[in-house]
C-alpha positions in Angstrom: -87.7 123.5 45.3 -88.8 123.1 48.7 -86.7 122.5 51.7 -87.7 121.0 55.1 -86.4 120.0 58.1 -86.2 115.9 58.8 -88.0 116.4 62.2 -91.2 117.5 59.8 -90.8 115.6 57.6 -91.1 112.9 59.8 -94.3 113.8 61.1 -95.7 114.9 57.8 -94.2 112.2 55.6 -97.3 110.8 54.0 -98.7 115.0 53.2 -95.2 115.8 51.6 -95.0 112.7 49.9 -98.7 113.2 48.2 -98.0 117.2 47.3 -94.4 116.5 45.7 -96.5 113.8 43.3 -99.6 116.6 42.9 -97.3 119.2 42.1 -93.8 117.3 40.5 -91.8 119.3 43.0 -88.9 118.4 44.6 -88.5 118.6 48.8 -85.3 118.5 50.1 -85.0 116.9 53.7 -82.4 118.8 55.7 -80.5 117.8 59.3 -79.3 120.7 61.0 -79.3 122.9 57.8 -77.8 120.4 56.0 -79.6 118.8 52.9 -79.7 115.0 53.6 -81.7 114.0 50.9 -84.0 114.8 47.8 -87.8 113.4 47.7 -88.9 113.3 43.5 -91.4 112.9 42.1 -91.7 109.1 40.6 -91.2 109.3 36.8 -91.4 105.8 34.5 -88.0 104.8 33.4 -87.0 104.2 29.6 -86.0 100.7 29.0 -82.7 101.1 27.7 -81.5 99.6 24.8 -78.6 97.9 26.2 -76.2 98.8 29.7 -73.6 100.7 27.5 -75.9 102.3 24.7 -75.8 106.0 25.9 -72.6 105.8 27.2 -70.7 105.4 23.7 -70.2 107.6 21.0 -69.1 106.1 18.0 -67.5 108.2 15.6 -65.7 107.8 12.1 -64.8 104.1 11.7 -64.3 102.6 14.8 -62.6 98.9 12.6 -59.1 101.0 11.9 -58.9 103.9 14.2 -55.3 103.7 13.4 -54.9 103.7 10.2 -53.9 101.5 7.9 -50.2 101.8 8.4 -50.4 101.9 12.3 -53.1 98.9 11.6 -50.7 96.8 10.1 -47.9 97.9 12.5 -50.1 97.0 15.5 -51.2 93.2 14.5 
């Protein structure tokens, strides 16, 4: 990964900007030493099957949880 001050990056924008999509390499933009931020390369996103559909793992049954005592208890 590449890292470059903001002051050339600012005058070299459009150069960094075509190497980092020839090469899929990152360039991080520092300000005074700091990293500010990451230029990546620009990858096609995977349409998603729904907001929530990587976020949950379902596991065993998820209609009693409880159990069927606790079930019964809870209603």
């Amino acid at each position: 990964m590449k890292t470059m001050a903001i002051t050339d990056f600012k005058s070299h924008a459009l150069q960094v900007l075509g190497e980092v999509a020839a090469r899929n390499e990152r360039v991080v933009v520092t300000k005074r030493g700091k990293p500010l931020a990451e230029v990546v390369p620009y990858t096609e996103a995977k349409p998603a099957a729904g907001h929530l559909a990587e976020a949950l793992v379902f596991e065993k049954d998820i209609v009693t949880p409880l159990g069927k005592n606790m079930w019964n208890a809870c209603r």
